[in-house]
PyMOL CGO cylinders between C-alpha atoms (Angstrom):
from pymol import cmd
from pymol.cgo import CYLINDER

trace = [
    CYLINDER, 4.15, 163.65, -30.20, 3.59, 161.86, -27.15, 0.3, 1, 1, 1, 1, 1, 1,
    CYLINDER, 3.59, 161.86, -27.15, 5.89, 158.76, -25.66, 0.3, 1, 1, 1, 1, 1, 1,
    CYLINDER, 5.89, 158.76, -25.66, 2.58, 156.64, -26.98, 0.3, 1, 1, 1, 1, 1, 1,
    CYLINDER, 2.58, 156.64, -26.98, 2.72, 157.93, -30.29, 0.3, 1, 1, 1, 1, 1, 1,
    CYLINDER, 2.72, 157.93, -30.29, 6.24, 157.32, -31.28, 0.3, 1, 1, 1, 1, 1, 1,
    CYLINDER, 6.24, 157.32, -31.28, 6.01, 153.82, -29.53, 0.3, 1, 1, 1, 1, 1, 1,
    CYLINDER, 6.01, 153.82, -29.53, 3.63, 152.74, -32.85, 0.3, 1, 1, 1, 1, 1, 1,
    CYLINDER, 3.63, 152.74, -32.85, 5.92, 155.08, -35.31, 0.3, 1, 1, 1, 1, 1, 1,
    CYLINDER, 5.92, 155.08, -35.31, 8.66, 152.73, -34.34, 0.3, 1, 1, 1, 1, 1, 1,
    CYLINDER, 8.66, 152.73, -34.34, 6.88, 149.75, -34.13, 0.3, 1, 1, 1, 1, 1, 1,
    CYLINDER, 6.88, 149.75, -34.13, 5.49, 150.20, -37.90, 0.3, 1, 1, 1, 1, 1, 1,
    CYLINDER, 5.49, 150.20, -37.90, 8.68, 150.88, -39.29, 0.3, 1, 1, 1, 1, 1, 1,
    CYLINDER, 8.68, 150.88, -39.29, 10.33, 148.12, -37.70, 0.3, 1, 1, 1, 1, 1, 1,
    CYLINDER, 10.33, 148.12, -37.70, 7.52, 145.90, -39.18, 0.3, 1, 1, 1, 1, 1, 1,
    CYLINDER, 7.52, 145.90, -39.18, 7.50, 147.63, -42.33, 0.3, 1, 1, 1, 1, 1, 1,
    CYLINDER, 7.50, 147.63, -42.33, 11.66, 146.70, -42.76, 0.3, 1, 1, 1, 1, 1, 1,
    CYLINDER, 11.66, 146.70, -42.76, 10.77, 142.94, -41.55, 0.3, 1, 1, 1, 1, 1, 1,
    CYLINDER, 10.77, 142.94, -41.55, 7.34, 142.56, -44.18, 0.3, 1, 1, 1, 1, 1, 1,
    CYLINDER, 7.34, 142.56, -44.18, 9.86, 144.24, -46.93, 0.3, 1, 1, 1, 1, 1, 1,
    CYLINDER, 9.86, 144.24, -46.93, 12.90, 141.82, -46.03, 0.3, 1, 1, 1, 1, 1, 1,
    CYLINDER, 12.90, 141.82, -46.03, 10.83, 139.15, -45.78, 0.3, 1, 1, 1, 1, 1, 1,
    CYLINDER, 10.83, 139.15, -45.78, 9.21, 139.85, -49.37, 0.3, 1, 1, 1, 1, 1, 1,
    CYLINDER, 9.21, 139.85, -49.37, 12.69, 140.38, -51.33, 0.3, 1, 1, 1, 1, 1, 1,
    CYLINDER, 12.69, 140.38, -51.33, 14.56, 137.97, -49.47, 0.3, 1, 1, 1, 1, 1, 1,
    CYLINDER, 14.56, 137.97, -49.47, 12.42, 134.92, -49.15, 0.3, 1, 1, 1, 1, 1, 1,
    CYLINDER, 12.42, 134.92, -49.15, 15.45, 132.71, -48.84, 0.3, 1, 1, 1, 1, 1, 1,
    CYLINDER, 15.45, 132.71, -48.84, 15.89, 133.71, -45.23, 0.3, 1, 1, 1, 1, 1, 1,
    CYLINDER, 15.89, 133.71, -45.23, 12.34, 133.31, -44.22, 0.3, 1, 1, 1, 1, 1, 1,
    CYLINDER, 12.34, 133.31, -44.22, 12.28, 129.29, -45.87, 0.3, 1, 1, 1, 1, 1, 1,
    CYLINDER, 12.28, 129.29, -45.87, 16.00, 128.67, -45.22, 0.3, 1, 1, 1, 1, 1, 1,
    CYLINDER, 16.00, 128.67, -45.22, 17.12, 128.24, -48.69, 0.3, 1, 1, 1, 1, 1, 1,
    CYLINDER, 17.12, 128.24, -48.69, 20.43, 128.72, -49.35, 0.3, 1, 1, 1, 1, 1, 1,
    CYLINDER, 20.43, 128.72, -49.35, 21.81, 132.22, -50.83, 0.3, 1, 1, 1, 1, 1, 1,
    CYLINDER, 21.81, 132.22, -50.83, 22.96, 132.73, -54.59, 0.3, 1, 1, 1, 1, 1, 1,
    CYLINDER, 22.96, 132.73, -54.59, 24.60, 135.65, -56.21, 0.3, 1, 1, 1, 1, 1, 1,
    CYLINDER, 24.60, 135.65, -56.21, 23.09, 137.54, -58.94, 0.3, 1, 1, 1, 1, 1, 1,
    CYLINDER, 23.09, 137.54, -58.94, 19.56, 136.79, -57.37, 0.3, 1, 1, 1, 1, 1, 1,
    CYLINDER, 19.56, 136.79, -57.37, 17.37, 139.13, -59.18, 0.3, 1, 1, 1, 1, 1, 1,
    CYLINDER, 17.37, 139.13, -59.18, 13.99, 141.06, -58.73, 0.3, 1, 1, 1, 1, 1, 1,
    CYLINDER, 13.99, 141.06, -58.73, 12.20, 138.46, -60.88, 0.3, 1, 1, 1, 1, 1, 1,
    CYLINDER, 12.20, 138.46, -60.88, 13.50, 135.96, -59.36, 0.3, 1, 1, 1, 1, 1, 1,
    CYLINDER, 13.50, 135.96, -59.36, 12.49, 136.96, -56.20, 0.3, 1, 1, 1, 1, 1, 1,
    CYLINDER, 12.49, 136.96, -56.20, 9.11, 137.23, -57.36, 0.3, 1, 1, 1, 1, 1, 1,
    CYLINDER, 9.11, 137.23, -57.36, 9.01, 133.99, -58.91, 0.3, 1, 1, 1, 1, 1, 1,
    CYLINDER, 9.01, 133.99, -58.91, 10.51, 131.92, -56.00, 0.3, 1, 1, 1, 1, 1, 1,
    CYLINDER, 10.51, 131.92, -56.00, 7.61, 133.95, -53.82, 0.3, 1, 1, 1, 1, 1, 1,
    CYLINDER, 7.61, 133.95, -53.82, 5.13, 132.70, -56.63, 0.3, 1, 1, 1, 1, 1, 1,
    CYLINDER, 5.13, 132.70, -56.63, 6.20, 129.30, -56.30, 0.3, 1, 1, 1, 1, 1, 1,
    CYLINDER, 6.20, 129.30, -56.30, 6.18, 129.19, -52.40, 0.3, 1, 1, 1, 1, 1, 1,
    CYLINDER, 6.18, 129.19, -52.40, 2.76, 130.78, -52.35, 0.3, 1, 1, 1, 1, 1, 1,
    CYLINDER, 2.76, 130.78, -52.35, 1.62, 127.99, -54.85, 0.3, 1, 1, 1, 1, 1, 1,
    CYLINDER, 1.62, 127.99, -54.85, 3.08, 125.04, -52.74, 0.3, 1, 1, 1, 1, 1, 1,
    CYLINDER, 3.08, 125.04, -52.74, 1.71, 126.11, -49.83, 0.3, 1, 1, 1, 1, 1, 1,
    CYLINDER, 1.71, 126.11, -49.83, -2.09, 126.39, -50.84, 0.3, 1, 1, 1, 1, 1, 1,
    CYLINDER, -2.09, 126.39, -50.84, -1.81, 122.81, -52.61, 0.3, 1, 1, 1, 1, 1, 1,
    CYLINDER, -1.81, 122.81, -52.61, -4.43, 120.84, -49.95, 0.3, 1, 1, 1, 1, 1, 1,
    CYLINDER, -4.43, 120.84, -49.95, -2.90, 117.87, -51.97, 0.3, 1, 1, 1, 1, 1, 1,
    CYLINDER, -2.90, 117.87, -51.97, -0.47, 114.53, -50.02, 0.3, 1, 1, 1, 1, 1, 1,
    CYLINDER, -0.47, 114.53, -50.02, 1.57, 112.64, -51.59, 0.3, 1, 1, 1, 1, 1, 1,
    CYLINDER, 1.57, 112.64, -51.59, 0.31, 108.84, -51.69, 0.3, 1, 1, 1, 1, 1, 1,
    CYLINDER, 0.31, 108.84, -51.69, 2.96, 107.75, -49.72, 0.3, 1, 1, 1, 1, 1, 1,
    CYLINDER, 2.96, 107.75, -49.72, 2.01, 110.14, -46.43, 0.3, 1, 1, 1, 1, 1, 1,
    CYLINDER, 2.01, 110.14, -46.43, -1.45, 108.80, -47.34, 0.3, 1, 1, 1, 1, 1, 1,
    CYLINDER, -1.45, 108.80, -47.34, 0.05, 105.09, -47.03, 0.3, 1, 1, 1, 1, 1, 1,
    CYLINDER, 0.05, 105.09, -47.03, 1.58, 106.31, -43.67, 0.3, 1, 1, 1, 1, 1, 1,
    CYLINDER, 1.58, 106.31, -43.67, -1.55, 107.48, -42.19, 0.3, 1, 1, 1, 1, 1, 1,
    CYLINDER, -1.55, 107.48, -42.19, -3.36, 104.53, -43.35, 0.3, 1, 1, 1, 1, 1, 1,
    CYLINDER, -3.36, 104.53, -43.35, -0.90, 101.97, -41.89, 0.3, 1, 1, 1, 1, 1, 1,
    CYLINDER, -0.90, 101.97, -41.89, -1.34, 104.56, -38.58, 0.3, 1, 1, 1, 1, 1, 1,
    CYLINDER, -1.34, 104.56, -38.58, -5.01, 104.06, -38.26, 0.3, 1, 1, 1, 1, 1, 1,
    CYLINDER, -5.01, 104.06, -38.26, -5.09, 100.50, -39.06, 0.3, 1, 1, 1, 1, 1, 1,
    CYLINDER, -5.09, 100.50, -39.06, -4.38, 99.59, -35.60, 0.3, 1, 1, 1, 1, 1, 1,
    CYLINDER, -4.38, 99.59, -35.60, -6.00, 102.35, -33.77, 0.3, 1, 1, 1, 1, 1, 1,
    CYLINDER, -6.00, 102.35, -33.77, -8.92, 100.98, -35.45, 0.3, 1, 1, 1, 1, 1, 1,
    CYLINDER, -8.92, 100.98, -35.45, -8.05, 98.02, -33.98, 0.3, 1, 1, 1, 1, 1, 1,
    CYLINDER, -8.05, 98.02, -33.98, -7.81, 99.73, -30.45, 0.3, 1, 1, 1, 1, 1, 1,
    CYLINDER, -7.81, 99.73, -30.45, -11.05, 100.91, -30.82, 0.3, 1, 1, 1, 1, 1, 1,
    CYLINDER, -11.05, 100.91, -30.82, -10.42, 104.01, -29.48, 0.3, 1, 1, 1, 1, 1, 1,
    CYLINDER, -10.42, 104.01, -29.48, -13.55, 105.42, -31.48, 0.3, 1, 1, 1, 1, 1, 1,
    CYLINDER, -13.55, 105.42, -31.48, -15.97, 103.52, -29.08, 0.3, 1, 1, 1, 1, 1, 1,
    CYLINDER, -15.97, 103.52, -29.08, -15.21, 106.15, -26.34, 0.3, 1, 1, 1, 1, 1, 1,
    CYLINDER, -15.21, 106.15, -26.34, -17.82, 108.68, -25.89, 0.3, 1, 1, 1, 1, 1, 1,
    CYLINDER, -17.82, 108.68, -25.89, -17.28, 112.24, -27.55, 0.3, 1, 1, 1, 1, 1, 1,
    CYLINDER, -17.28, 112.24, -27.55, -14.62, 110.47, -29.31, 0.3, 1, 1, 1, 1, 1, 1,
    CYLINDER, -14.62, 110.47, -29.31, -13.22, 113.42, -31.82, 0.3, 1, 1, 1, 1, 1, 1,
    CYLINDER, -13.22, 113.42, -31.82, -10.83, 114.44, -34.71, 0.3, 1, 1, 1, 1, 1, 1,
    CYLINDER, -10.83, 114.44, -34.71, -8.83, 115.84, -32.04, 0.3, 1, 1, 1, 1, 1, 1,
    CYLINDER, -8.83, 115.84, -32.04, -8.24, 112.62, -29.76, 0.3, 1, 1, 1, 1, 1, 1,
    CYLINDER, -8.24, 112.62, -29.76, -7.35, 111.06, -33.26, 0.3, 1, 1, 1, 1, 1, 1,
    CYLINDER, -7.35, 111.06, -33.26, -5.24, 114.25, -33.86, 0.3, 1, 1, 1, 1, 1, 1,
    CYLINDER, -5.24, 114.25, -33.86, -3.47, 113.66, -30.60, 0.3, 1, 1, 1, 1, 1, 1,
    CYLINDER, -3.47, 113.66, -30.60, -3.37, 109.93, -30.23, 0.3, 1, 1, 1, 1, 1, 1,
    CYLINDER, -3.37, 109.93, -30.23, -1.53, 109.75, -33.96, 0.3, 1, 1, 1, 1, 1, 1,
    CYLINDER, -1.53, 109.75, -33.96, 0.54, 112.81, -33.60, 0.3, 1, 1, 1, 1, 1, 1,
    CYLINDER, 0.54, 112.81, -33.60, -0.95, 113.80, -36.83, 0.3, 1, 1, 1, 1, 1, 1,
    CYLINDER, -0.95, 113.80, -36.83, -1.85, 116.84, -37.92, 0.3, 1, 1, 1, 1, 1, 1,
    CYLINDER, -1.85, 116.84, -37.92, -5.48, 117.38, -38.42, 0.3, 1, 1, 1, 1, 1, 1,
    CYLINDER, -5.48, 117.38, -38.42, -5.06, 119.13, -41.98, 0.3, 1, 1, 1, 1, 1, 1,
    CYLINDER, -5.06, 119.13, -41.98, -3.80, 115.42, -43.48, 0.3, 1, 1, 1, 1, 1, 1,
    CYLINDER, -3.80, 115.42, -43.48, -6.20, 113.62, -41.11, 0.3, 1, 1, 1, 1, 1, 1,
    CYLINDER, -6.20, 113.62, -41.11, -8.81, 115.83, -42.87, 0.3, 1, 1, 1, 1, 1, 1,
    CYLINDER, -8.81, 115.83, -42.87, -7.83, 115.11, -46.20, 0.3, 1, 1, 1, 1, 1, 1,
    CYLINDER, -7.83, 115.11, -46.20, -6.81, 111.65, -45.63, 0.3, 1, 1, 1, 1, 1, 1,
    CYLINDER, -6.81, 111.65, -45.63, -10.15, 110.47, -44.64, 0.3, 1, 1, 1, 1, 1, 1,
    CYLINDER, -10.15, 110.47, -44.64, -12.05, 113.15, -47.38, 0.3, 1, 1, 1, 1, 1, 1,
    CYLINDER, -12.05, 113.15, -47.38, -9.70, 112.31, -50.42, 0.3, 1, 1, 1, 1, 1, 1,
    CYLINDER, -9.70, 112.31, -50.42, -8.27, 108.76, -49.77, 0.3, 1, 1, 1, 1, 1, 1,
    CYLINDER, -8.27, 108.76, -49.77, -11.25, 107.10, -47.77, 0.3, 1, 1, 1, 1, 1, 1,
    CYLINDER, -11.25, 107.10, -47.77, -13.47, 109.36, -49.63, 0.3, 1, 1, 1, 1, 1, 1,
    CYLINDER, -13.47, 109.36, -49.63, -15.56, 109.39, -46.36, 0.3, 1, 1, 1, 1, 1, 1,
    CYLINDER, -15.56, 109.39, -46.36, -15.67, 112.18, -43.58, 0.3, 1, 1, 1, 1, 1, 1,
    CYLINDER, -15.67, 112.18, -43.58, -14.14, 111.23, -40.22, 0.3, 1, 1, 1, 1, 1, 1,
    CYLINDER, -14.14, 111.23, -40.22, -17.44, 111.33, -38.72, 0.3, 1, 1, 1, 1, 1, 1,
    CYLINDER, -17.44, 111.33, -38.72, -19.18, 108.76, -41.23, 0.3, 1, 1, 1, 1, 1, 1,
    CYLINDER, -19.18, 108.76, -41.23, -16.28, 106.95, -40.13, 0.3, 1, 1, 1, 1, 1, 1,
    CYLINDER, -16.28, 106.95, -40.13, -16.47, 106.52, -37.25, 0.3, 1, 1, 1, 1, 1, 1,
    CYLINDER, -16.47, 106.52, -37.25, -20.16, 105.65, -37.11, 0.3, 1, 1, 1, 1, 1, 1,
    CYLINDER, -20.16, 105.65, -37.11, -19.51, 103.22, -40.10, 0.3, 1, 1, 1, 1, 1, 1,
    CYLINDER, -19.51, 103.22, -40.10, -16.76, 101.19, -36.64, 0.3, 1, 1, 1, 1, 1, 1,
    CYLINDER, -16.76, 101.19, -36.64, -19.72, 102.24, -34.26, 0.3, 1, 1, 1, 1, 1, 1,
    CYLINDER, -19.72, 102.24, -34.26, -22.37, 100.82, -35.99, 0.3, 1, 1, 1, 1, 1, 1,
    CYLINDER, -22.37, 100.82, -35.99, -20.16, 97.61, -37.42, 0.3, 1, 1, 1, 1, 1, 1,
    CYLINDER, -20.16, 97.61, -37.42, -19.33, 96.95, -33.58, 0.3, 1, 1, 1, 1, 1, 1,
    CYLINDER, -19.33, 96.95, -33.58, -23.08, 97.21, -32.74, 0.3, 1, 1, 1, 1, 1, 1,
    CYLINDER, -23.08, 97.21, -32.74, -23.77, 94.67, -35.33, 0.3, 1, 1, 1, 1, 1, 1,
    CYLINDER, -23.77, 94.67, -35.33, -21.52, 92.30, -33.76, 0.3, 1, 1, 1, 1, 1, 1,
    CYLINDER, -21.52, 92.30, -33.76, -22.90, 92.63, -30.44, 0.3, 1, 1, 1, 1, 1, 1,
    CYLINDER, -22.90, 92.63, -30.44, -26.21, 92.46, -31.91, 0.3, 1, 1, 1, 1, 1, 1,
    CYLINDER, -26.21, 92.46, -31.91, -25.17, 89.28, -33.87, 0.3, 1, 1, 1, 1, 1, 1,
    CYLINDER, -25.17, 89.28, -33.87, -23.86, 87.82, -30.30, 0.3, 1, 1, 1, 1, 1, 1,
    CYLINDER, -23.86, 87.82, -30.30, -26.83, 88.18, -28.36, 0.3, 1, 1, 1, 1, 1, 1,
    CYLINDER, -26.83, 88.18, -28.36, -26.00, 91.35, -26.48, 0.3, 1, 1, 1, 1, 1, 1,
    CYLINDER, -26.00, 91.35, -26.48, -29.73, 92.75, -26.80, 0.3, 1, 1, 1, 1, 1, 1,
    CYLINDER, -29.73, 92.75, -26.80, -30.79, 89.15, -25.06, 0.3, 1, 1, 1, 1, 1, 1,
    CYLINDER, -30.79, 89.15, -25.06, -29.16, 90.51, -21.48, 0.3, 1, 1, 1, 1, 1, 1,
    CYLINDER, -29.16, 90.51, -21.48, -28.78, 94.41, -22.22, 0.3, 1, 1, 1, 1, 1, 1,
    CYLINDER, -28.78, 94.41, -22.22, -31.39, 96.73, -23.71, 0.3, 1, 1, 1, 1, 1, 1,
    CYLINDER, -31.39, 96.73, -23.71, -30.64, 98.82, -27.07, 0.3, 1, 1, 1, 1, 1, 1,
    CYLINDER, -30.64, 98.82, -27.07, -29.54, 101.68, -25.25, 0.3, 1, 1, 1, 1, 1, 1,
    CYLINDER, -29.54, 101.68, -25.25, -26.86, 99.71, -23.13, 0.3, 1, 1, 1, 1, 1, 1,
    CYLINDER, -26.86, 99.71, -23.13, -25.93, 98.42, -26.22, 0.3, 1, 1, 1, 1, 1, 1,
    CYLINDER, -25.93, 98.42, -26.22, -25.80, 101.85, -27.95, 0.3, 1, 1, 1, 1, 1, 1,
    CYLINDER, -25.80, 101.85, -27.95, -24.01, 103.00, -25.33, 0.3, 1, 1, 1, 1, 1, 1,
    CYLINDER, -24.01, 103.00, -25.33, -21.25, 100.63, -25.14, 0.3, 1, 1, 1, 1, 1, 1,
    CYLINDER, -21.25, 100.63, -25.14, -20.83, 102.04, -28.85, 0.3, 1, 1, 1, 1, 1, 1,
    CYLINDER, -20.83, 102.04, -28.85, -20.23, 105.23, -28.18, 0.3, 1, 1, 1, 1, 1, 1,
    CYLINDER, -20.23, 105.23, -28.18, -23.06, 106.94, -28.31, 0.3, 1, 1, 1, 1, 1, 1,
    CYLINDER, -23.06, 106.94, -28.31, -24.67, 109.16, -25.90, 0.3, 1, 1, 1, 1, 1, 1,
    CYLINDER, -24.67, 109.16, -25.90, -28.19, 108.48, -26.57, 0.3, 1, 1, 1, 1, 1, 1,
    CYLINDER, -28.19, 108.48, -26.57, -30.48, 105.70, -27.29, 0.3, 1, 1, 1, 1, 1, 1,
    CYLINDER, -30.48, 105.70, -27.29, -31.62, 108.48, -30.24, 0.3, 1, 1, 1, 1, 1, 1,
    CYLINDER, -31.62, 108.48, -30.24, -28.69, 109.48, -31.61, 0.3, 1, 1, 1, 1, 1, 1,
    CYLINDER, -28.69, 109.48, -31.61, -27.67, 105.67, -31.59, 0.3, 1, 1, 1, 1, 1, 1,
    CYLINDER, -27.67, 105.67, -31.59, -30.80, 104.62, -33.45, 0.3, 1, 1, 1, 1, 1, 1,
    CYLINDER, -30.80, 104.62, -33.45, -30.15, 107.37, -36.48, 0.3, 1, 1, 1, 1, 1, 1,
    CYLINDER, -30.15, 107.37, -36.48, -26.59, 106.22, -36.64, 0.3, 1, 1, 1, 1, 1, 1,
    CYLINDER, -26.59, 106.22, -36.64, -28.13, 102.60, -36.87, 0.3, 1, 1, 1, 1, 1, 1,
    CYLINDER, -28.13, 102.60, -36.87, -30.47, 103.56, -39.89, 0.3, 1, 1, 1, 1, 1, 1,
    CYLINDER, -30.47, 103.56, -39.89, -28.43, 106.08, -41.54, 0.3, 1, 1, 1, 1, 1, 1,
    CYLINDER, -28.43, 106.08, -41.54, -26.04, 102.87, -41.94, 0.3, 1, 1, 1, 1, 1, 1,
    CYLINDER, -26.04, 102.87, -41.94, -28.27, 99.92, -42.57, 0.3, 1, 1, 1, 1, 1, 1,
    CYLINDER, -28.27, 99.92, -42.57, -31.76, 101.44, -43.42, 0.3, 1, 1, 1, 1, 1, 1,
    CYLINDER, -31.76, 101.44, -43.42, -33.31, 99.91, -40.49, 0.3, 1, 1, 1, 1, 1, 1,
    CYLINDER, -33.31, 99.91, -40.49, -34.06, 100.32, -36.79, 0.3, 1, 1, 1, 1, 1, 1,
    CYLINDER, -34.06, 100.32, -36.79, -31.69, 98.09, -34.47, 0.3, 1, 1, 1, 1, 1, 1,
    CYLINDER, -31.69, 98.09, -34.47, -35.21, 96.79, -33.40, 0.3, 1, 1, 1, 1, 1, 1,
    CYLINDER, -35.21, 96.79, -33.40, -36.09, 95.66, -36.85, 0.3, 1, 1, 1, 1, 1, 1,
    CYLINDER, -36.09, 95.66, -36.85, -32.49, 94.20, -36.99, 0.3, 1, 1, 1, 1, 1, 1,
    CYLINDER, -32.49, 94.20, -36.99, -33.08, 91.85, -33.99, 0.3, 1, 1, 1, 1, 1, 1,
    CYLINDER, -33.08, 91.85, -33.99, -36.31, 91.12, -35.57, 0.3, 1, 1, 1, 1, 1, 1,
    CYLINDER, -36.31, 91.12, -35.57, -34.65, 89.73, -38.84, 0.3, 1, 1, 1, 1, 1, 1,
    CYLINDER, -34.65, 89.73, -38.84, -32.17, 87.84, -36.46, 0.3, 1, 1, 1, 1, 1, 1,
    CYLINDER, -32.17, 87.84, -36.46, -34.92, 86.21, -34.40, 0.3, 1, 1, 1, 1, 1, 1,
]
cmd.load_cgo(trace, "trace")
């Protein structure tokens, strides 16, 4: 056997011993405080347990009351008008991790984060509609000031919302 060869034997027995220790002594891996007379089955049903708590997707109402008394102001910021605004900038600007922003805006607001945020985009178009905005600055201007890229991509947000063009908006308005 070559210097190579004996390099991986080592290396997978060494992992081996760690996957093993790790498996029938889970307490060391998650901190937990020892116990004598820890048995085999109860090994198994601690790992059971773990492996159960940490699939559950599921927050408890008061981290969902935390993130929602987060965003609040942000909203107020309105941080979400910045172009190529993304889960990540709302990730970073929270210090939240994006698993409980994910589930906090599918499960609690029972809306995805980027219905969302077209549902501020849109609501702050209306008000600059409402204003007079599209008097001194075309649709796109306005669109843009929005957060949107294009004067398309604003116009589907527009209708997806309110089931009408921004131009048929300023008609009803006129």
């Amino acid at each position: 056997m070559n210097e190579h060869g004996m390099g991986r034997t080592v290396a997978t027995v060494v992992m081996t011993v760690q996957i093993v220790t790790i498996y029938f002594f889970p307490r060391i891996l998650y901190g937990l405080q020892f116990s004598s007379g820890t048995s085999i089955s109860d090994v198994i049903k601690l790992n059971e347990e773990i492996a159960t708590i940490a699939k559950t997707p599921e927050l408890s109402n008061e981290r969902l009351k935390q993130v929602d008394k987060l965003i609040q102001p942000y909203v107020n910021e309105q941080k979400f008008l910045v172009p190529g605004y993304s889960m990540s900038d709302l990730v970073k600007d929270l210090s939240t991790p994006e698993h409980v922003l994910t589930y906090y805006f599918n499960n609690y607001k029972g809306i995805t984060f980027l219905k969302w945020k077209n549902q501020l985009r849109i609501e702050e178009a209306i008000k600059l509609l409402n204003a007079g905005e599209a008097n001194t600055h075309t649709l796109e201007s306005v669109g843009k000031a929005c957060g949107y890229k294009s004067r398309s991509n604003f116009i589907q947000a527009f209708k997806t919302q309110t089931g009408e063009s921004p131009s048929a908006y300023l008609k009803k308005l006129s």
